[in-house]
C-alpha positions in Angstrom: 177.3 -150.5 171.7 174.7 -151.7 168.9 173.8 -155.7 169.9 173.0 -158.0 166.4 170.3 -160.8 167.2 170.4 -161.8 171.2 168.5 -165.0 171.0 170.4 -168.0 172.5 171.6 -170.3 169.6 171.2 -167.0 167.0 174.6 -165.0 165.8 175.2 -162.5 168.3 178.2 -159.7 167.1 179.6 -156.9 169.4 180.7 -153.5 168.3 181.9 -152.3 171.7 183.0 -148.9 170.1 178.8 -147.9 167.8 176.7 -146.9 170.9 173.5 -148.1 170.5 172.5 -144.9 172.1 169.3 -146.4 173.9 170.6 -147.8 177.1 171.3 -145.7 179.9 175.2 -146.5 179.6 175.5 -146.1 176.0 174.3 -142.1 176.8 176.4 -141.7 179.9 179.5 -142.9 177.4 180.4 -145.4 179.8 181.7 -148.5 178.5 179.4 -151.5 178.6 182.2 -153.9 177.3 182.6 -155.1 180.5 179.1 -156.2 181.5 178.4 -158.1 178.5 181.4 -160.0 178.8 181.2 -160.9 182.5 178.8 -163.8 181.9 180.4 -165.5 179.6 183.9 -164.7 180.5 186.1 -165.2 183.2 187.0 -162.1 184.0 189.2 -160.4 186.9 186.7 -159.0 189.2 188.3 -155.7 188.3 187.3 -156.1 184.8 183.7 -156.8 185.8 182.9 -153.2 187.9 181.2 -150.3 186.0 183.2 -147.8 183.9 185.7 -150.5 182.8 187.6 -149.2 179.5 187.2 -151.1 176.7 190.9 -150.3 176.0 191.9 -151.8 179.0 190.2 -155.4 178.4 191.5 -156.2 175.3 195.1 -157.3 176.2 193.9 -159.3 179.2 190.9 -161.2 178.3 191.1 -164.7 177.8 189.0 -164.6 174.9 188.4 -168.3 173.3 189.8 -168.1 169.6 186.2 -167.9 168.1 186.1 -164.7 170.3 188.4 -163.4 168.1 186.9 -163.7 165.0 184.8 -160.5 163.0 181.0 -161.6 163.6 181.7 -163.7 167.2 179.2 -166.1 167.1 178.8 -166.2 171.4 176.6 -168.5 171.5 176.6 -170.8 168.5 174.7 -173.2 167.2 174.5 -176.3 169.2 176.4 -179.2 166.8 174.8 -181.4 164.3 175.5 -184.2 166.4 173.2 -183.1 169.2 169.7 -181.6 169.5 169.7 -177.6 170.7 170.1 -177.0 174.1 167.3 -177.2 176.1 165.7 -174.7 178.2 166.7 -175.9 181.7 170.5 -176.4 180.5 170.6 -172.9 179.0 169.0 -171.0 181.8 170.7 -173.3 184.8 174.1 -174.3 183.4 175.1 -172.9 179.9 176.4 -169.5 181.1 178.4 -171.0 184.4 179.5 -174.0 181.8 181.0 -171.4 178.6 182.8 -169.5 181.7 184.6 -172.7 182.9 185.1 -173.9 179.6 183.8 -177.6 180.2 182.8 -180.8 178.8 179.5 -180.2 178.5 179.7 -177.3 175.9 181.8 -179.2 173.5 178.8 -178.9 171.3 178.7 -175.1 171.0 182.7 -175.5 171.1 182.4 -177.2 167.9 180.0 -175.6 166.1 181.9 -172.3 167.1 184.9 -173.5 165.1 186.1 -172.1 161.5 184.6 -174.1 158.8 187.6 -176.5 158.5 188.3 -177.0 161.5 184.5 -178.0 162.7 184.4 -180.4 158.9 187.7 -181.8 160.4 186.8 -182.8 164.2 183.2 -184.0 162.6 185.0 -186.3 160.9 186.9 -187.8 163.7 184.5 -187.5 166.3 180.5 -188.0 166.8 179.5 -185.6 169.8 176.3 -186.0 171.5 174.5 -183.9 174.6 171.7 -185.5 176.6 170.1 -185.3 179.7 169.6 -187.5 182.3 166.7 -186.8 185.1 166.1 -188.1 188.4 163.2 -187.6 190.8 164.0 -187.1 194.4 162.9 -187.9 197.2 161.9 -185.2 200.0 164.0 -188.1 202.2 167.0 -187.6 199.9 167.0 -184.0 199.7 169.6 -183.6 202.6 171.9 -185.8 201.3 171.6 -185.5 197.9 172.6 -181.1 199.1 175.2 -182.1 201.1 176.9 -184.8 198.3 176.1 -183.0 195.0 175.7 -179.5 196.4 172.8 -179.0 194.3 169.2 -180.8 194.1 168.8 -179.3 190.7 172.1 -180.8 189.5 171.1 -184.3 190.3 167.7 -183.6 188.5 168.9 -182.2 185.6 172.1 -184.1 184.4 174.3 -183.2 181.8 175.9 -186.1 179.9 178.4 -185.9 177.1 178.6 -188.5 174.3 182.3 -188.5 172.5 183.2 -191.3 170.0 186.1 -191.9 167.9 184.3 -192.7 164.8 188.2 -194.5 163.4 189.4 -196.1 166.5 186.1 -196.5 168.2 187.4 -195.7 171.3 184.3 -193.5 173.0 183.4 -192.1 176.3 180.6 -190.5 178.6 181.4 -187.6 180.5 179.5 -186.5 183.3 181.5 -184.5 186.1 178.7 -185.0 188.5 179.7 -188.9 189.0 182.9 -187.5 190.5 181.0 -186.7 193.8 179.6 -189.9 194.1 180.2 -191.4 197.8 183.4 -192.9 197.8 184.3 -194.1 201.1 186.6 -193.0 203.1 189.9 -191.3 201.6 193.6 -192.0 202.6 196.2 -189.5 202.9 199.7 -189.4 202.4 200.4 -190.0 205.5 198.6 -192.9 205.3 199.7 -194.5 201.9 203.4 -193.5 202.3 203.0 -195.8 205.4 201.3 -198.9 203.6 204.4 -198.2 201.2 207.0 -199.0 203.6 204.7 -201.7 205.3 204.4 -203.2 202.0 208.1 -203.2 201.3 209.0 -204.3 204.7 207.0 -207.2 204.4 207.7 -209.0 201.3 209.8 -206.9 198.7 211.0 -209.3 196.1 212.5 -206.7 194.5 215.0 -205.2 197.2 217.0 -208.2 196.2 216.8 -208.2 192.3 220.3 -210.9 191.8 219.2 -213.6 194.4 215.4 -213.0 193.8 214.0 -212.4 191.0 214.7 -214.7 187.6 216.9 -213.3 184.4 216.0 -213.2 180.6 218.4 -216.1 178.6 220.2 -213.3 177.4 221.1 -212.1 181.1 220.4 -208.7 182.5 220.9 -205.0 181.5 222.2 -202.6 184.3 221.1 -198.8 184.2 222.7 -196.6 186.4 219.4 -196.3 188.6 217.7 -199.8 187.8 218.1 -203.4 186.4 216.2 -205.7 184.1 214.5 -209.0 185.4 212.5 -211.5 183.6 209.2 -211.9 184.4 208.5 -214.8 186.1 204.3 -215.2 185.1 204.7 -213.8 181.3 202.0 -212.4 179.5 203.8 -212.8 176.8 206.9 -215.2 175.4 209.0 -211.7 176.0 208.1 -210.2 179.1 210.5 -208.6 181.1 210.7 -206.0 184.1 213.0 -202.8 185.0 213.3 -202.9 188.4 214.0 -199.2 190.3 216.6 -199.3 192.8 214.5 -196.8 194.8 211.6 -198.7 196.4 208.8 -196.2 196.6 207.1 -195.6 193.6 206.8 -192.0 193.4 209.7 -190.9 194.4 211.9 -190.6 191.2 213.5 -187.6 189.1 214.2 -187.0 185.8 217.6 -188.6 185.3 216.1 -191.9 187.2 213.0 -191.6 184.6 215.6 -191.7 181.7 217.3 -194.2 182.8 214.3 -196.2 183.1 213.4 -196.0 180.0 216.6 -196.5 179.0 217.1 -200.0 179.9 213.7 -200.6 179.0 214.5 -200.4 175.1 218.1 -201.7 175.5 215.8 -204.4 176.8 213.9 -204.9 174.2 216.6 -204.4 171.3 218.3 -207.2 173.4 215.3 -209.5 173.1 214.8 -209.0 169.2 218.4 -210.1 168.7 217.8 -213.5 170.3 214.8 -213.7 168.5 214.2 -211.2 165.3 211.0 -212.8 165.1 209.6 -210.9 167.7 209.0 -207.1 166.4 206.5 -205.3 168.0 207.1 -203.5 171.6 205.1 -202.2 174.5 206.2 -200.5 177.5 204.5 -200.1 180.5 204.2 -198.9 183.9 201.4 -200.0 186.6 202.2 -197.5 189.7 200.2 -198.8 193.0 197.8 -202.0 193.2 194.8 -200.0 192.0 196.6 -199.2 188.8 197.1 -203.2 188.2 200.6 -203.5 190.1 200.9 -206.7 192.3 204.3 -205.5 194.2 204.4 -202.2 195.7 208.0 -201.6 194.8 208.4 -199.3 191.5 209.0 -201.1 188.2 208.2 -201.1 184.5 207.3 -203.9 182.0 208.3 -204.4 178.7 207.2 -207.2 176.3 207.8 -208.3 172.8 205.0 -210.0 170.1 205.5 -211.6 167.2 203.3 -211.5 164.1 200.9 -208.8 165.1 201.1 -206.0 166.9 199.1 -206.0 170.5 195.3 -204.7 169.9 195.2 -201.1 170.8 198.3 -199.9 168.9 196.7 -202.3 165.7 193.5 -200.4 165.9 195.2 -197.1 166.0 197.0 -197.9 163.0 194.1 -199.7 160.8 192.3 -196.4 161.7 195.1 -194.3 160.3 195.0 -196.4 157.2 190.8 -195.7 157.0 190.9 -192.5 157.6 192.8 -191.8 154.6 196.9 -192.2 155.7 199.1 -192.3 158.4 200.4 -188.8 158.6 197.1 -187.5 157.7 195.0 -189.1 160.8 197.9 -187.8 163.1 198.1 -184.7 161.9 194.4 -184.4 161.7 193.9 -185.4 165.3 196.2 -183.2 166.8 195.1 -180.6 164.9 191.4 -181.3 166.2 192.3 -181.3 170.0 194.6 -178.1 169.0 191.6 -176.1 168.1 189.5 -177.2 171.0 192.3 -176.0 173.2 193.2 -179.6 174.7 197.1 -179.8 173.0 199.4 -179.1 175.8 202.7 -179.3 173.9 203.3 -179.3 169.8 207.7 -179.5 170.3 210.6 -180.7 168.0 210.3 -183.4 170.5 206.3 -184.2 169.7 202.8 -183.9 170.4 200.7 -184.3 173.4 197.4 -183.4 174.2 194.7 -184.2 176.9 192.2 -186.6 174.8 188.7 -185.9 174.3 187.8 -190.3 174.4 190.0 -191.1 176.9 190.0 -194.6 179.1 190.5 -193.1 182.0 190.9 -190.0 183.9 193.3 -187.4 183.0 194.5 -189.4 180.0 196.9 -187.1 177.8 198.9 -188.7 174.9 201.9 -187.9 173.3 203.0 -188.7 169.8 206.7 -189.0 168.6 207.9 -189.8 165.2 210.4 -192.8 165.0 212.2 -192.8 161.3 213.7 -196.3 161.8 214.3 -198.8 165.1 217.7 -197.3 164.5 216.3 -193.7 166.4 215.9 -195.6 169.8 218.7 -194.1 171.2 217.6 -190.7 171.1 213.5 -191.6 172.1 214.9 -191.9 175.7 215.0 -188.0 175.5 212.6 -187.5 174.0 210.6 -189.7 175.5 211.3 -187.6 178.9 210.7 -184.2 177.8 207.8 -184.9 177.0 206.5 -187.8 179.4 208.3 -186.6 182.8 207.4 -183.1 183.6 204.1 -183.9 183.0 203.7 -186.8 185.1 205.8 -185.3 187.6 203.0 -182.2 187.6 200.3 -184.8 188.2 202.0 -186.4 191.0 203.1 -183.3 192.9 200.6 -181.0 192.1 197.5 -182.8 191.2 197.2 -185.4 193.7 197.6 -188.3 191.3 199.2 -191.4 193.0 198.1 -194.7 191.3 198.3 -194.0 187.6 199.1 -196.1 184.4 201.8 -195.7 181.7 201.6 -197.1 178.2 204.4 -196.7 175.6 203.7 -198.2 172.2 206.6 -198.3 169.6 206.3 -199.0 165.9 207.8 -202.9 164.9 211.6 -203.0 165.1 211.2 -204.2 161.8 209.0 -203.2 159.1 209.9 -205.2 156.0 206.4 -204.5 154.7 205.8 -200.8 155.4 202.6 -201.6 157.1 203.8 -199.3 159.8 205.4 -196.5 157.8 205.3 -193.1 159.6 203.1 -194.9 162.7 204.4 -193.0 165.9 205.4 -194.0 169.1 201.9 -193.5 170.8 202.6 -192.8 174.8 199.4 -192.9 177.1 199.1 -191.6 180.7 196.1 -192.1 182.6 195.1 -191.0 186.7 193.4 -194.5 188.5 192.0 -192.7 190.8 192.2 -193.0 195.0 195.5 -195.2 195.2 194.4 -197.2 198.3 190.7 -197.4 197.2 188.7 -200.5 197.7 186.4 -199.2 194.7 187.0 -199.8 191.5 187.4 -197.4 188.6 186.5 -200.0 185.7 183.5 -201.7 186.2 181.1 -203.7 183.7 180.4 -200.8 180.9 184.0 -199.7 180.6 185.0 -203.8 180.1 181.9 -204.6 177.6 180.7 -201.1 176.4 182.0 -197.7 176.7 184.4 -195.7 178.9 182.5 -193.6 181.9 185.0 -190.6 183.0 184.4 -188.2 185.5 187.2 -185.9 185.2 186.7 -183.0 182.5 189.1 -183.0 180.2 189.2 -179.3 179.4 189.7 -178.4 183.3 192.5 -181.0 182.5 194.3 -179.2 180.2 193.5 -175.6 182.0 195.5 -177.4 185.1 198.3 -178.6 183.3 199.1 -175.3 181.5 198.4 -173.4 184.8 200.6 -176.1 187.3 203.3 -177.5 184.9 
């Protein structure tokens, strides 16, 4: 094998079949394929023992697509958004960090993109790598071991900077917050009993006829839930859907569709009686930490007039500034496509884990809505998309208090200023369902999001689990 430049940061290209012929395994004729690639790659231990045929890697390895490539760059150039590594990260983390394909190489993941593709997601995005040091105590060391599992990980921390530079949506990522003390945990066990505590108590909604209040224009039965009217509106139109099974959690696929079913009859309903009011959000709060007040499932809907509610308006005025509607869309898929973060690119839609997400685990999914007259067939689409990935989250991630977010283009667009916006869907884990902590503190409400969840271990899950 004949090695090009080895320097960390400098091109590095590997010819597995020129011997070099000065290394003792380039004379013996073994291959040496194998033990160049085990530090950077995560190989099957098989893959990683001596006299490994090259032959026998190549269909197997889960080479990243810049591995691919004639002259592989492996360890790239950091970004021009963030200085070069520094010596302690490359030594300590940068090897372990390429293997496991996180955060806190997103730098080197960019700048190891085709030229197009790195001009495109330097556009959307500003990307910066810091550190963050600490002194500790001899006092702490114990503790700091025993929580963090390293002393050197608490002393050298690596944060990661991402920024939206359209929406301005941003976040800091640093996985190490994640191991934080966070008091003691519940199980199932535990919550499934506050559940049924909490619905045996006071569950308005086990009664939906005698004890919850209707919309003027009455209710709209689904054949798994009903529609209520919200008796504190946020809004002049703000109504519920109200699942006839009681426990949050525990719902299928047909019960999802049928959910959101009756959540846009709902809302077609509502713009009749007043066709003033245009512009629809859907969402679902699952569990008190997530922002639900009643423990028994439900949904929300609500109706504005005259502008559209702020997030959905920022994504569109950033559409417009980035040049068009279809081209931001397209354009930001395409970007979380070649960082390996889009879990699903369907007939259907798109959806992808996001790289400035608001909370943990946040995927989107985008769907294209021609006219209001589509709404019919979003329900389906809505839950190929939507349910078997939330359902994967619930069952095999752990997540129990999460937050849905469904926003749909106006009903009526007599201006166009919404032409070709798509139905944006947001999913997001709250964490610990039970938890007296908080997950959204002072700098996500006045500054920046703070996430602790990776979202490229994210998207490895979901692709693995779902």
């Amino acid at each position: 094998m004949r090695v090009l430049g080895s320097g960390v940061g400098n091109p590095l290209r590997v010819q597995p079949s020129t011997p070099s012929r000065h290394c003792s395994r380039c004379r013996s004729g073994r291959s040496v394929a194998a033990p160049l690639l085990a530090p950077l790659l995560p190989l099957p231990v098989w893959a990683q023992r001596r006299g490994t045929p090259t032959r026998c890697l190549a269909p197997l390895l889960p080479l990243p697509v810049w591995a691919q490539r004639r002259g592989t760059p492996t360890l790239p150039r950091a970004s021009r958004f963030a200085p070069r590594a520094s010596e302690w990260y490359t030594t300590t983390y940068l090897r372990d960090d390429l293997r496991n394909g996180m955060i806190t190489t997103l730098p080197e993941r960019i700048a190891a993109l085709p030229p197009a593709d790195r001009a495109r997601c330097e556009r959307l995005f500003f990307v910066q790598r810091t550190e963050g040091r600490a002194v500790i105590p001899a006092a702490m060391e114990s503790w700091v071991t025993a929580s963090f599992g390293a002393i050197d990980r608490v002393r050298h921390q690596t944060i990661v900077r991402v920024v939206n530079r359209f929406t301005l949506e941003g976040t800091l990522f640093n996985p190490l917050r994640a191991l934080r003390p966070a008091g003691a945990m519940v199980s199932d066990e535990e919550l499934h009993a506050w559940i049924a505590a909490e619905l045996n108590h006071l569950d308005f909604f086990a009664q939906p006829l005698d004890a919850t209040s209707a919309d003027v224009f009455g209710r709209i039965r689904g054949r798994f839930c009903i529609s209520a009217s919200n008796i504190a509106k946020y809004d002049g139109w703000h109504g519920l859907v109200i699942f006839d099974e009681p426990h949050p959690l525990r719902f299928d696929r047909d019960q999802f569709a049928d959910y959101l079913d009756v959540a846009l009859r709902w809302l077609e309903t509502a713009h009749r009686h007043d066709p003033q009011a245009i512009y629809p959000m859907i969402t679902w709060n699952c569990l008190p930490r997530s922002g639900a007040t009643i423990a028994h499932g439900h949904m929300q809907m609500s109706l504005a007039r005259e502008m559209h509610y702020t997030r959905p308006e920022i994504w569109r005025r950033a559409a417009l500034q980035y040049g068009g509607v279809e081209r931001y869309f397209a354009d930001l898929v395409m970007t979380h496509a070649s960082l390996g973060l889009l879990l699903a690119d369907t007939p259907d839609g798109q959806m992808f884990v996001h790289l400035t997400p608001l909370r943990n685990r946040e995927v989107i999914v985008l769907l294209s809505l021609p006219s209001a007259s589509s709404l019919p067939s979003l329900v389906e689409r809505l839950t190929t998309l939507i349910y078997p990935t939330l359902r994967t989250m619930i069952d095999r991630q752990g997540m129990r208090a999460f937050n849905v977010g469904i926003a749909l283009p106006p009903l009526t667009d007599a201006t166009g200023a919404w032409n070709r916006m798509p139905v944006i869907a947001r999913l997001a884990d709250r964490g610990p369902a039970l938890s007296v902590r908080n997950d959204w503190g002072a700098m996500e409400l006045f500054a920046t999001g703070c996430v602790t969840v990776d979202p490229f271990e994210v998207a490895t899950t979901l692709r693995r689990t779902g």
